[in-house]
Biopython code that builds the backbone (N, CA, C, O; Angstrom):
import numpy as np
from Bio.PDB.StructureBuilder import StructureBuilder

atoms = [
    (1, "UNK", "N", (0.844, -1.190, 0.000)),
    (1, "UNK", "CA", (0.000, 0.000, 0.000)),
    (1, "UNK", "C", (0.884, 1.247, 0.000)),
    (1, "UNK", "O", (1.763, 1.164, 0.858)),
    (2, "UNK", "N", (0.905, 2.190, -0.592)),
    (2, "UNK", "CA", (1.392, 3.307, -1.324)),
    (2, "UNK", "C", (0.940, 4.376, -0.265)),
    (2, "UNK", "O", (-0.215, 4.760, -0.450)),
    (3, "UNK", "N", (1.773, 5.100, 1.101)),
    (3, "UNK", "CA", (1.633, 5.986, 1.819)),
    (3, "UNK", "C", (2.384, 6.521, 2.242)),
    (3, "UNK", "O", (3.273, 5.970, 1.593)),
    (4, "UNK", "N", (3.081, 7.441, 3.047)),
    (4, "UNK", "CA", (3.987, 8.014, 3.966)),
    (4, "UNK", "C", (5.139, 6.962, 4.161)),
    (4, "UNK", "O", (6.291, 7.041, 3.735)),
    (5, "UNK", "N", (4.642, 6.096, 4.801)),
    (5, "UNK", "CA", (5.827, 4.751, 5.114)),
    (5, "UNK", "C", (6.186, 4.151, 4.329)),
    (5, "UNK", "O", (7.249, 3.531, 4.356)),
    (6, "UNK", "N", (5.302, 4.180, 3.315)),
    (6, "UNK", "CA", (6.446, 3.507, 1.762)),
    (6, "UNK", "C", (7.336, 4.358, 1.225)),
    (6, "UNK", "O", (8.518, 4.019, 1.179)),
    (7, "UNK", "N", (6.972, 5.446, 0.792)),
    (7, "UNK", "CA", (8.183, 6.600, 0.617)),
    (7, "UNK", "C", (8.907, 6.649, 1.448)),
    (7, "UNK", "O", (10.039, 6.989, 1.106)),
    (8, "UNK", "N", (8.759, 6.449, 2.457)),
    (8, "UNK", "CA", (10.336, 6.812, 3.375)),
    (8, "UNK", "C", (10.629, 5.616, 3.337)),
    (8, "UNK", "O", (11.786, 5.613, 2.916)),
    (9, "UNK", "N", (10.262, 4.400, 3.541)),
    (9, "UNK", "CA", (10.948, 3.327, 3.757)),
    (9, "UNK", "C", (12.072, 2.846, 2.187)),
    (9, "UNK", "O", (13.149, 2.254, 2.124)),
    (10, "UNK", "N", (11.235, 3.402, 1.195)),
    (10, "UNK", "CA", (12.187, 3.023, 0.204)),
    (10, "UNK", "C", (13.426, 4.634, -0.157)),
    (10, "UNK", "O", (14.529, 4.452, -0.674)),
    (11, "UNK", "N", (13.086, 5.592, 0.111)),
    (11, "UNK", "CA", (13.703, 6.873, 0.082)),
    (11, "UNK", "C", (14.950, 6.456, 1.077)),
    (11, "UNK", "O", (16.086, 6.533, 0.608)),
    (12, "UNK", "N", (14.772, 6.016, 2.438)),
    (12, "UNK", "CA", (15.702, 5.620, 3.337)),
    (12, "UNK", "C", (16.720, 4.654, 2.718)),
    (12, "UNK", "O", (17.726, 4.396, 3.379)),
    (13, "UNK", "N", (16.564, 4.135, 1.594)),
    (13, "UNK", "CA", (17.536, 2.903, 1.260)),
    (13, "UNK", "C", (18.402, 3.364, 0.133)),
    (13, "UNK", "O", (19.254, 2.667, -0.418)),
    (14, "UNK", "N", (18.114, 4.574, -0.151)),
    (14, "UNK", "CA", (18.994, 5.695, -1.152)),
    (14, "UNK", "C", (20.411, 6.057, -0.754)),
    (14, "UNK", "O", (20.427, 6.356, 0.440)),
    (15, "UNK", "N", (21.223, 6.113, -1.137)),
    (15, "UNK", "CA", (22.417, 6.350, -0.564)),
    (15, "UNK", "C", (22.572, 8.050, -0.761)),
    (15, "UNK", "O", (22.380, 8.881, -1.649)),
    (16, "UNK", "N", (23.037, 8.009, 0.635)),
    (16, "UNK", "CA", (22.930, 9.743, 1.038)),
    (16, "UNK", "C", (21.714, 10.334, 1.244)),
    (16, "UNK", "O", (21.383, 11.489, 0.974)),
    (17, "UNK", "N", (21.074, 9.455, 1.744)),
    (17, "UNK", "CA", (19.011, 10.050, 1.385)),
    (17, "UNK", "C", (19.377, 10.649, 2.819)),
    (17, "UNK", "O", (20.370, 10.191, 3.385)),
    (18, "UNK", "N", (18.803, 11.411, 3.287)),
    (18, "UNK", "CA", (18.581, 12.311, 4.308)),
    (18, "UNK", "C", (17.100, 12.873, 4.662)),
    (18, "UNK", "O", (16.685, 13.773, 3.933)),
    (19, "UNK", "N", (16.233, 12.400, 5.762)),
    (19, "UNK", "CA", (14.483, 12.946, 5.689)),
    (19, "UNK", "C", (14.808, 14.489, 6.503)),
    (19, "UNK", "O", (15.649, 14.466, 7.402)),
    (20, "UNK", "N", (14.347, 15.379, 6.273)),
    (20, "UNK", "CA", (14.100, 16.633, 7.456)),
    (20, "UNK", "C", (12.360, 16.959, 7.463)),
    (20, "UNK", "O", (11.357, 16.357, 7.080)),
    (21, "UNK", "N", (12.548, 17.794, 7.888)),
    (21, "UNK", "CA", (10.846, 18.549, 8.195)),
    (21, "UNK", "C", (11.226, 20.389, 8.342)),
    (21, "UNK", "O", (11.191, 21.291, 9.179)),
    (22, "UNK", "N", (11.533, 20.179, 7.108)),
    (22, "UNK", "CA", (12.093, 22.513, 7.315)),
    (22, "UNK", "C", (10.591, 22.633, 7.434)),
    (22, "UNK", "O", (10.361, 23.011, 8.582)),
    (23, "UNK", "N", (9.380, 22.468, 6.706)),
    (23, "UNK", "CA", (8.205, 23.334, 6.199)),
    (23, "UNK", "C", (7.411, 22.492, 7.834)),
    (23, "UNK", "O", (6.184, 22.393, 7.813)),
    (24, "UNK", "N", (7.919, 22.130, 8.699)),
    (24, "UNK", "CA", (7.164, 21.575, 10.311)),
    (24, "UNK", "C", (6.991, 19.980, 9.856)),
    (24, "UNK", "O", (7.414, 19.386, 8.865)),
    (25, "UNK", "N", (6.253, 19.568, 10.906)),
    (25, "UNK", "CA", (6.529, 17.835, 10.750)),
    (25, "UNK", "C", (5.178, 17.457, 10.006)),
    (25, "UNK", "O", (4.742, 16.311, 9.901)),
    (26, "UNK", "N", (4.605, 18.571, 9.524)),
    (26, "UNK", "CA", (3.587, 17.361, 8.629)),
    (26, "UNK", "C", (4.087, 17.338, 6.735)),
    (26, "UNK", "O", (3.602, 17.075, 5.635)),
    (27, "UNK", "N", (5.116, 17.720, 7.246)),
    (27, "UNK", "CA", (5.882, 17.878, 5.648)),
    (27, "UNK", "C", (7.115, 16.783, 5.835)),
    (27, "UNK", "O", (7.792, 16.868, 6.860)),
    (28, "UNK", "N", (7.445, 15.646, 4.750)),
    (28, "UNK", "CA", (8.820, 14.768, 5.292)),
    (28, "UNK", "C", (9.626, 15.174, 3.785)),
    (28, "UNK", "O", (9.305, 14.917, 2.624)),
    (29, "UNK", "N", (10.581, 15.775, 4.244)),
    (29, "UNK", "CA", (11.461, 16.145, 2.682)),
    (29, "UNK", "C", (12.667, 15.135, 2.931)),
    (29, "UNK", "O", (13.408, 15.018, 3.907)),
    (30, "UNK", "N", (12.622, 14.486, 1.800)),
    (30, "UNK", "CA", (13.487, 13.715, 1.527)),
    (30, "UNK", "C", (14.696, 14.708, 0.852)),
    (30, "UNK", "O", (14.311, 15.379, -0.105)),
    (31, "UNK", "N", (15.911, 14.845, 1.199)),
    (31, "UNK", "CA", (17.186, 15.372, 0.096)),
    (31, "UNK", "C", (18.372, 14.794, 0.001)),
    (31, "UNK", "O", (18.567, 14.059, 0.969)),
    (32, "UNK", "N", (19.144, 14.811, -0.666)),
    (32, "UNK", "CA", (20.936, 14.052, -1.048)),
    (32, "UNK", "C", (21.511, 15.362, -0.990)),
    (32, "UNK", "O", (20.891, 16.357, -1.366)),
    (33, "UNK", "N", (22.727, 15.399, -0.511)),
    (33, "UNK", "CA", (23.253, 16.562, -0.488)),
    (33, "UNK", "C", (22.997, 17.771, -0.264)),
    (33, "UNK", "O", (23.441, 18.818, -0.735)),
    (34, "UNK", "N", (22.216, 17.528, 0.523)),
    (34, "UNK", "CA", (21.403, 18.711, 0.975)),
    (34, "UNK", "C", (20.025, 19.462, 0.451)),
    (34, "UNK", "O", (19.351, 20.309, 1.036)),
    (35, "UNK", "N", (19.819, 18.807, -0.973)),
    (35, "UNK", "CA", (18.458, 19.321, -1.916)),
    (35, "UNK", "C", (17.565, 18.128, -1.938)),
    (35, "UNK", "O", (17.793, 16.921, -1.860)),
    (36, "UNK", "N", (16.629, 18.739, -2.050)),
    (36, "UNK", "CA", (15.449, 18.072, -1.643)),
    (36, "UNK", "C", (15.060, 16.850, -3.155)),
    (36, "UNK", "O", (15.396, 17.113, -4.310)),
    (37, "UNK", "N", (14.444, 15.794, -2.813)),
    (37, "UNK", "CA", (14.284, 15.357, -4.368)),
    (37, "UNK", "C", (13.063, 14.537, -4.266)),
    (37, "UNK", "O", (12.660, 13.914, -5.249)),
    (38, "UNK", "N", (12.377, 14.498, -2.995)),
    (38, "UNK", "CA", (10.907, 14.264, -2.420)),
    (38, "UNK", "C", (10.457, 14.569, -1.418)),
    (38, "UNK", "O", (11.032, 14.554, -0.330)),
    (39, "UNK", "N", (8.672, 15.093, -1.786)),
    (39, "UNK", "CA", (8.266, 15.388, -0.650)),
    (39, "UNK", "C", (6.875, 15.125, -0.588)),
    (39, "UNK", "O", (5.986, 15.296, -1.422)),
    (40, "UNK", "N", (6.861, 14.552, 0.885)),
    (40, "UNK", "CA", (5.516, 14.038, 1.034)),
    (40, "UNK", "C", (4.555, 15.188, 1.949)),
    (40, "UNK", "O", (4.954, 15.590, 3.042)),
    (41, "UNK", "N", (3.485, 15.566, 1.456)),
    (41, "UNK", "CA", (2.970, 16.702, 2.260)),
    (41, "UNK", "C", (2.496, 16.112, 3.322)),
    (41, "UNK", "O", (2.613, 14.989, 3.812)),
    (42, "UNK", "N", (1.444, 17.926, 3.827)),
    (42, "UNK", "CA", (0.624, 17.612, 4.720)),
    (42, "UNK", "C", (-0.683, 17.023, 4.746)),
    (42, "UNK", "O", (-1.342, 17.361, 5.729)),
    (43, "UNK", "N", (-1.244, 16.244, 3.952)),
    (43, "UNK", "CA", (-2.497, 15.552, 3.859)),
    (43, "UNK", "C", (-2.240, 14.117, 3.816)),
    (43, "UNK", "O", (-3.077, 13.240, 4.029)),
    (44, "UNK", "N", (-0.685, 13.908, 3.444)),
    (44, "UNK", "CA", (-0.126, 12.850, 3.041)),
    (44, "UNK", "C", (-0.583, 11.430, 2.755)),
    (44, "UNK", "O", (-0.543, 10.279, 3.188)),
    (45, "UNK", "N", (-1.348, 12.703, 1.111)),
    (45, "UNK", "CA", (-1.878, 11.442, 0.380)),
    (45, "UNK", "C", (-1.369, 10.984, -0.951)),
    (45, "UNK", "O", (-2.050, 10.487, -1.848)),
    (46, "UNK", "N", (-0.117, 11.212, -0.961)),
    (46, "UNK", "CA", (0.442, 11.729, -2.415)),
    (46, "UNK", "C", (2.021, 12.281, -1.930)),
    (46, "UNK", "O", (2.274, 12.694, -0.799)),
    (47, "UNK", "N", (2.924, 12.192, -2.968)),
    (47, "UNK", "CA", (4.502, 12.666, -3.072)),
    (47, "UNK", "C", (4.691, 13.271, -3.973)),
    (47, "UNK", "O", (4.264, 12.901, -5.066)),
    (48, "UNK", "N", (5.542, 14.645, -3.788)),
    (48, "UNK", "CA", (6.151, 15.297, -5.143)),
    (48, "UNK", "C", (7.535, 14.939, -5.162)),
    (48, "UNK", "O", (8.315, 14.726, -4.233)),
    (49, "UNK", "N", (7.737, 14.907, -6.821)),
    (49, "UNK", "CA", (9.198, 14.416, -6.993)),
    (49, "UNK", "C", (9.925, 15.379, -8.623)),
    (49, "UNK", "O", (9.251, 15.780, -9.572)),
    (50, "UNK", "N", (11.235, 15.488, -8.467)),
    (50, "UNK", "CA", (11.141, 15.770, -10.039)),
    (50, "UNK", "C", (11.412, 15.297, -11.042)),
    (50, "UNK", "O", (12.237, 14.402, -11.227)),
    (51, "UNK", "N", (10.690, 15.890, -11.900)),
    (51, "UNK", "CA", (11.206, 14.479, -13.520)),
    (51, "UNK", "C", (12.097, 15.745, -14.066)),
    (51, "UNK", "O", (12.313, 16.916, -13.756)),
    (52, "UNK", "N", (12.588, 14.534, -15.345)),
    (52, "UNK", "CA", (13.906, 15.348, -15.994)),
    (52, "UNK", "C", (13.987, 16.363, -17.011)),
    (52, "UNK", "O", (14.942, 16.755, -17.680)),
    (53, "UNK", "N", (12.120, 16.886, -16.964)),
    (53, "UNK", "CA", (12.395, 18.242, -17.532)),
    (53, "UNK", "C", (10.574, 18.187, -17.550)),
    (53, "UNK", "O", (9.734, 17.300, -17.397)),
    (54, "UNK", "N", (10.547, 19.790, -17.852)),
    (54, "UNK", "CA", (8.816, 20.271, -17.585)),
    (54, "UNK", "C", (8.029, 19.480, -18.249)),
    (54, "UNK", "O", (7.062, 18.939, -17.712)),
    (55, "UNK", "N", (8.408, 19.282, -19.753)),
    (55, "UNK", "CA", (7.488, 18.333, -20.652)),
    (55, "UNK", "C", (6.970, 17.116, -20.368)),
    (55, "UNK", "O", (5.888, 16.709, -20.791)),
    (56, "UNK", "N", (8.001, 16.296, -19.388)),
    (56, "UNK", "CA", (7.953, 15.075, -18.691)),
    (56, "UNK", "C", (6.598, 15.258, -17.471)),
    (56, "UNK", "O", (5.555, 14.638, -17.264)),
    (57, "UNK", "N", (7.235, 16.389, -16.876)),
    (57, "UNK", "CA", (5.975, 16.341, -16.006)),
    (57, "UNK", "C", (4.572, 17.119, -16.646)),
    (57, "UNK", "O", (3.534, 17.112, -15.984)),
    (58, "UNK", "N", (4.616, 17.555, -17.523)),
    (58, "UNK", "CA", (3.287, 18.359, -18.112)),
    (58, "UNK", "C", (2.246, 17.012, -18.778)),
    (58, "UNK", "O", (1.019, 16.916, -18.776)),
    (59, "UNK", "N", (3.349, 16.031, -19.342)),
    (59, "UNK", "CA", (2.768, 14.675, -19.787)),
    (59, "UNK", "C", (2.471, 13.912, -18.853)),
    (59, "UNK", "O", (1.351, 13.403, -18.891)),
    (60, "UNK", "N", (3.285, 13.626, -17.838)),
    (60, "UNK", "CA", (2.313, 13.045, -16.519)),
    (60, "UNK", "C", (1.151, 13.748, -16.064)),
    (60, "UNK", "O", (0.343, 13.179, -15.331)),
    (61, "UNK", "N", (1.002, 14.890, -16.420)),
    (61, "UNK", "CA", (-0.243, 15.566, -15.613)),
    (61, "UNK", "C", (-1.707, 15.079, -16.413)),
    (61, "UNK", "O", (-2.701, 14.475, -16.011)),
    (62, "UNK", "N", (-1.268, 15.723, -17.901)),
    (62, "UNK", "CA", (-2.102, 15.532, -18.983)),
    (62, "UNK", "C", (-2.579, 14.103, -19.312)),
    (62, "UNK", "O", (-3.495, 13.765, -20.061)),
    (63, "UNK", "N", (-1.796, 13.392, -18.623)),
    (63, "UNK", "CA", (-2.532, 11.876, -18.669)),
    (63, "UNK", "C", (-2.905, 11.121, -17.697)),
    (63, "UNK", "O", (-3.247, 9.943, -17.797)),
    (64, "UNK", "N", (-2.843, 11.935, -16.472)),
    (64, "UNK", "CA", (-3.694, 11.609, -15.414)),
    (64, "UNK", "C", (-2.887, 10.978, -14.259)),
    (64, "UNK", "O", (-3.400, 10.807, -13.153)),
    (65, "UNK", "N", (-1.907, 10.715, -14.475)),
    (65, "UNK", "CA", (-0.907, 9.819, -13.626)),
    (65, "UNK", "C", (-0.335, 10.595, -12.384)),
    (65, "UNK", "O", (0.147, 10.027, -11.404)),
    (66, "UNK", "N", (-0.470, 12.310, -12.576)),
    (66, "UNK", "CA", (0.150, 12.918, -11.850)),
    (66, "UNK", "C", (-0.797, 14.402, -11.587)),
    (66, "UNK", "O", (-1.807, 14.804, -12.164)),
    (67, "UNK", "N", (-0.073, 14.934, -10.579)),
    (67, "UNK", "CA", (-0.979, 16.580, -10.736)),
    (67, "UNK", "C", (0.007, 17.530, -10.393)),
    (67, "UNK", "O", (0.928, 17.263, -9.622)),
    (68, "UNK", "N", (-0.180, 18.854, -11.048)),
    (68, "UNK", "CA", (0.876, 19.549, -10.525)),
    (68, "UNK", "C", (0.880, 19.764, -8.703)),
    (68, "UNK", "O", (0.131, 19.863, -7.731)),
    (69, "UNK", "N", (2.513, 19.742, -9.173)),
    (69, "UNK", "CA", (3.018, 19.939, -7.869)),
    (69, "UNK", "C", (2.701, 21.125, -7.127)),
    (69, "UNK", "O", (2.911, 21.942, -8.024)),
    (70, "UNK", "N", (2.359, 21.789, -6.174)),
    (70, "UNK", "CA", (2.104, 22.883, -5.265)),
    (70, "UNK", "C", (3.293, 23.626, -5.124)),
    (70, "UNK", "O", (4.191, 22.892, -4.713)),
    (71, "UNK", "N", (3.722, 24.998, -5.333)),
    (71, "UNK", "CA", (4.968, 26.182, -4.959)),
    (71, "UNK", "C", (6.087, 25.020, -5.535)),
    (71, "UNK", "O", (7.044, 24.704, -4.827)),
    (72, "UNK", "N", (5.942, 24.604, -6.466)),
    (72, "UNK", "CA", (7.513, 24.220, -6.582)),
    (72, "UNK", "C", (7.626, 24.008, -8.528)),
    (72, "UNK", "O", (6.598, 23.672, -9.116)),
    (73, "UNK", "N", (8.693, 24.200, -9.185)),
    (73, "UNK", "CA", (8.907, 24.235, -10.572)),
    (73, "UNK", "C", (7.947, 23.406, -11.599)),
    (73, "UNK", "O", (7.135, 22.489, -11.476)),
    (74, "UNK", "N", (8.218, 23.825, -12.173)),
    (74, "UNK", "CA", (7.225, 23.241, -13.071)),
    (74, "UNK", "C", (7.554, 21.786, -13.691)),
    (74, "UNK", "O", (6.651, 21.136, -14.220)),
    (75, "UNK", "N", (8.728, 21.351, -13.618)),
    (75, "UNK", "CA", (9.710, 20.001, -13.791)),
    (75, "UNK", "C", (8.980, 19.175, -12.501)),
    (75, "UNK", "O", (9.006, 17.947, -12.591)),
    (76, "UNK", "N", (8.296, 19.798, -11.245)),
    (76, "UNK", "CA", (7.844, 18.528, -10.560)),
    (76, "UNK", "C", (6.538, 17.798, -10.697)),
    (76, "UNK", "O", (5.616, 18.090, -11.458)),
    (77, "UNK", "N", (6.574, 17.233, -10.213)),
    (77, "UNK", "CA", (4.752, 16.176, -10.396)),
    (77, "UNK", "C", (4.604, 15.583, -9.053)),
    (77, "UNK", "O", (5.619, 15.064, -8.588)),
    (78, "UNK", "N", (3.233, 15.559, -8.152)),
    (78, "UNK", "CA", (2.563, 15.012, -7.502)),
    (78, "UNK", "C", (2.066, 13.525, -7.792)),
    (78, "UNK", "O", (1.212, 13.050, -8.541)),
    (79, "UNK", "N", (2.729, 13.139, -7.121)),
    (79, "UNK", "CA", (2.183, 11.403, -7.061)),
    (79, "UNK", "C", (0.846, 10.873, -6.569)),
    (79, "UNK", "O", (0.986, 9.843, -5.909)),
    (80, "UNK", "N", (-0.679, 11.371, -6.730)),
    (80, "UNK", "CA", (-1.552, 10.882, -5.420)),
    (80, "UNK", "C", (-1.470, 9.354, -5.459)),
    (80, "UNK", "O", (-1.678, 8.623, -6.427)),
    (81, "UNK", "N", (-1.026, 8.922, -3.851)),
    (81, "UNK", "CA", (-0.877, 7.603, -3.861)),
    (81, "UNK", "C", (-2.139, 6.795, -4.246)),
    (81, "UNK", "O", (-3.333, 6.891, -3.965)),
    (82, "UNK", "N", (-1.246, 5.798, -5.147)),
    (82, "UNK", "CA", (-2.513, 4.290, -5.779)),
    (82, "UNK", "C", (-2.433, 5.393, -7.262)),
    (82, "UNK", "O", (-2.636, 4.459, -8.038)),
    (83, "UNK", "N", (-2.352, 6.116, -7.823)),
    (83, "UNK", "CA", (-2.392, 6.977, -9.501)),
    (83, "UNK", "C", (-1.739, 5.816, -9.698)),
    (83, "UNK", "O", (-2.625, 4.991, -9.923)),
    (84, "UNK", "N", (-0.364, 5.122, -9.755)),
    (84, "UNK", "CA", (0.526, 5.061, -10.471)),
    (84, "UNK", "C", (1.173, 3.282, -9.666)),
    (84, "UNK", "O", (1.493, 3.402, -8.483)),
    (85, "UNK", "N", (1.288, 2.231, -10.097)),
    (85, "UNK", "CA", (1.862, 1.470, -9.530)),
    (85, "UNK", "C", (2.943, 1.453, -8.830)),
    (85, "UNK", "O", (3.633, 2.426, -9.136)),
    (86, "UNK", "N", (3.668, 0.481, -7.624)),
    (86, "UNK", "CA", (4.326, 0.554, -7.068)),
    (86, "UNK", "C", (5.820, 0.884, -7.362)),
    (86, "UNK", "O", (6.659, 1.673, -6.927)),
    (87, "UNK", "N", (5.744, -0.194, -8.403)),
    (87, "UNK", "CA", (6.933, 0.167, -9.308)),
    (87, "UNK", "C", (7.716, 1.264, -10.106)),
    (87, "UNK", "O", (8.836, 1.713, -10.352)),
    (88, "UNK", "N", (6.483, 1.382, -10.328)),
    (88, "UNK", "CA", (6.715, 3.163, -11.094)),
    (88, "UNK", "C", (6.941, 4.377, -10.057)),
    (88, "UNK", "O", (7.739, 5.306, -10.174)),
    (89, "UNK", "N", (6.074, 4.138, -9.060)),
    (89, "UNK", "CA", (6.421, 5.302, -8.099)),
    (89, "UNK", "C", (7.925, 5.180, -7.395)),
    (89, "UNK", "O", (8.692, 6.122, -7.193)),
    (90, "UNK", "N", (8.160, 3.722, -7.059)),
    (90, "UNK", "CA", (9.761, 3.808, -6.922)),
    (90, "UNK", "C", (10.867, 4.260, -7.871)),
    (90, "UNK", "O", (11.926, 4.716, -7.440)),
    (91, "UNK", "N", (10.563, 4.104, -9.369)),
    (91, "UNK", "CA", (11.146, 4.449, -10.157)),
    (91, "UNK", "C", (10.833, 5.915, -10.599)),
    (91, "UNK", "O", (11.597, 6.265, -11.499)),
    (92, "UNK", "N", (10.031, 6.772, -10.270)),
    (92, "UNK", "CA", (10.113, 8.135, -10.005)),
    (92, "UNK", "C", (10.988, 8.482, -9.004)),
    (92, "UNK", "O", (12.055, 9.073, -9.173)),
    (93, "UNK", "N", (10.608, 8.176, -8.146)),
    (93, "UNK", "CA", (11.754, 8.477, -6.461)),
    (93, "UNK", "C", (13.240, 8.391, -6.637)),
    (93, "UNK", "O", (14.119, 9.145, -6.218)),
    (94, "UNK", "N", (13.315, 7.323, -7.337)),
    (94, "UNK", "CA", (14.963, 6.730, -7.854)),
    (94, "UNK", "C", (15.296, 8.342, -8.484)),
    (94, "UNK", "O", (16.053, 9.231, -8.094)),
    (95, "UNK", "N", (14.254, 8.229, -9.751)),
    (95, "UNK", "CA", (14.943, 8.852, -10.910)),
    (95, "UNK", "C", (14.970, 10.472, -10.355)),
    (95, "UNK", "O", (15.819, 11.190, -10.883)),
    (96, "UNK", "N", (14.158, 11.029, -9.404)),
    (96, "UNK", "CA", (14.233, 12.387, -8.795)),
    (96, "UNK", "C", (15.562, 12.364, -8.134)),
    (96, "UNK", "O", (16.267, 13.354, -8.332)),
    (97, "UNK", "N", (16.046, 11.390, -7.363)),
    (97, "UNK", "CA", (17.059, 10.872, -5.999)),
    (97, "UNK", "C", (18.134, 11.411, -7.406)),
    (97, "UNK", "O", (18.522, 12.572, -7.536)),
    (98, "UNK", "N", (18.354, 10.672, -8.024)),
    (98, "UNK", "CA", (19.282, 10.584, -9.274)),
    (98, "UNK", "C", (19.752, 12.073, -9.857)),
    (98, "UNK", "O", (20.876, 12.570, -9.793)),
    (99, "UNK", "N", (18.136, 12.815, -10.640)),
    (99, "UNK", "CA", (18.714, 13.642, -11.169)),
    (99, "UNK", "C", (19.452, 14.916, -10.184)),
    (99, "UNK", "O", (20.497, 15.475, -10.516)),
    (100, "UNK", "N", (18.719, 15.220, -8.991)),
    (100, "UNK", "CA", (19.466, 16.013, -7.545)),
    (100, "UNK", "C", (20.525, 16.051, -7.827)),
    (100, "UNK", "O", (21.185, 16.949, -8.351)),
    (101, "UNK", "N", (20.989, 14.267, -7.236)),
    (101, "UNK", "CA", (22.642, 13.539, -7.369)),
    (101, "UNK", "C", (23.350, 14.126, -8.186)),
    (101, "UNK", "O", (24.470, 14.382, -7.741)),
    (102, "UNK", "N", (23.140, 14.488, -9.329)),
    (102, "UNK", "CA", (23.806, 14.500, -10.585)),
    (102, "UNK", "C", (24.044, 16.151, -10.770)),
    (102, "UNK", "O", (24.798, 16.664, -11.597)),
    (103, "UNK", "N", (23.137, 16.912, -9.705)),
    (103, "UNK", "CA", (23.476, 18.394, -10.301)),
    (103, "UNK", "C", (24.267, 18.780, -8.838)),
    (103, "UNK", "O", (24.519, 19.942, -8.519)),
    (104, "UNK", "N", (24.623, 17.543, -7.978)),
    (104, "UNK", "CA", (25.980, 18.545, -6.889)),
    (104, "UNK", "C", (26.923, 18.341, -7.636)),
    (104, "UNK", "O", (27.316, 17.849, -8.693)),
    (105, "UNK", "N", (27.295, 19.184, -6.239)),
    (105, "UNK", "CA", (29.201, 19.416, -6.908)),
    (105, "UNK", "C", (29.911, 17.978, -6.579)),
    (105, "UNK", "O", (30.007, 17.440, -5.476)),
    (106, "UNK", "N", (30.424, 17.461, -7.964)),
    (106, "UNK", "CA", (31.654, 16.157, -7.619)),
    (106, "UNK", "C", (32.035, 15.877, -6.360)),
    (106, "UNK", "O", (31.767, 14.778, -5.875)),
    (107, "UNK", "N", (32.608, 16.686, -5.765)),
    (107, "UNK", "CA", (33.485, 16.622, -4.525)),
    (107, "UNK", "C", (32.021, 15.931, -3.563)),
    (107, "UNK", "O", (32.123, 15.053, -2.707)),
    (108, "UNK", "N", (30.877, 16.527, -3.942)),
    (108, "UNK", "CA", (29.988, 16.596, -2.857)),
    (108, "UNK", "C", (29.343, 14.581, -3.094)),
    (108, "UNK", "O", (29.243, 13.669, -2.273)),
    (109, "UNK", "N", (29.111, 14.640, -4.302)),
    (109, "UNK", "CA", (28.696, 13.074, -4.898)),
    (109, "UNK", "C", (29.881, 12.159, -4.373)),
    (109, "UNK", "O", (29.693, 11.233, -3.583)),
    (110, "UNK", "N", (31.202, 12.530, -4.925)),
    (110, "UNK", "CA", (32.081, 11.471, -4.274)),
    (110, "UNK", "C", (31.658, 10.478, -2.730)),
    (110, "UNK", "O", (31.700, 9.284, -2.430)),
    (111, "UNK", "N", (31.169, 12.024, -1.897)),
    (111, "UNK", "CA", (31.236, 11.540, -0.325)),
    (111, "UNK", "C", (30.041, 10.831, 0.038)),
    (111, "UNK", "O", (29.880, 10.460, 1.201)),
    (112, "UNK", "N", (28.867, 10.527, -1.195)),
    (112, "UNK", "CA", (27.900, 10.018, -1.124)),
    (112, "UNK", "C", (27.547, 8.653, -0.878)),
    (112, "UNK", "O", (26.556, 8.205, -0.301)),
    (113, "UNK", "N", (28.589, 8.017, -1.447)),
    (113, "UNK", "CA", (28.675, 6.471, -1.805)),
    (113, "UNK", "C", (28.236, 6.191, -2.603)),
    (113, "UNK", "O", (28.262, 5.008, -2.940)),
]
sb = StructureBuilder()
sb.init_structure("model")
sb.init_model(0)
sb.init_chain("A")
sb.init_seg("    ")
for serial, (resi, resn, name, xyz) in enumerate(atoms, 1):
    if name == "N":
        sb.init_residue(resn, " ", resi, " ")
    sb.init_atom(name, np.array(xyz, "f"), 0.0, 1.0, " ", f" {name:<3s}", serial, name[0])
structure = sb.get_structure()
């Protein structure tokens, strides 16, 4: 079942995954290196994550799989949990975890594992 504890439980197995609560504790932000690359709100019925460019997420929206994300770029998408199979929602999470990863600084990825 697709909720709060599945996102973190698989977000937690990310290397360098880090949970905080900047926006108070009914917000769980997942980040690597310090930037955020999921977040589960406060109704927490659903996760935002980002895909690898606006079009990606404008096509998840437009086909129902996703909704825009709330105050955040237009590259992200809202997951409401059960839209989207299990699989796929891990493989969003991955691929958000990923693209973050990929825009620190070297020095900073090295220390990641």
């Amino acid at each position: 079942m697709q909720d709060r504890a599945f996102v973190n439980g698989f977000c937690a197995g990310l290397p360098g995954a880090e949970v905080s609560q900047p926006f108070g504790p009914e917000h769980d932000c997942w980040k690597v290196g310090g930037k955020i690359f999921a977040i589960v709100g406060q109704r927490g019925d659903g996760v935002s994550v980002k895909t690898d460019h606006v079009e990606t997420a404008r096509l998840l929206i437009e086909t129902g799989r996703a909704v825009r994300a709330p105050y955040l770029h237009a590259s992200w998408a809202r997951f409401p949990f059960g839209a989207v199979p299990d699989a796929e929602l891990r493989e969003r999470l991955e691929t958000s975890w990923r693209l973050i990863r990929a825009g620190l600084p070297k020095k900073v990825q090295a220390g990641l594992g």
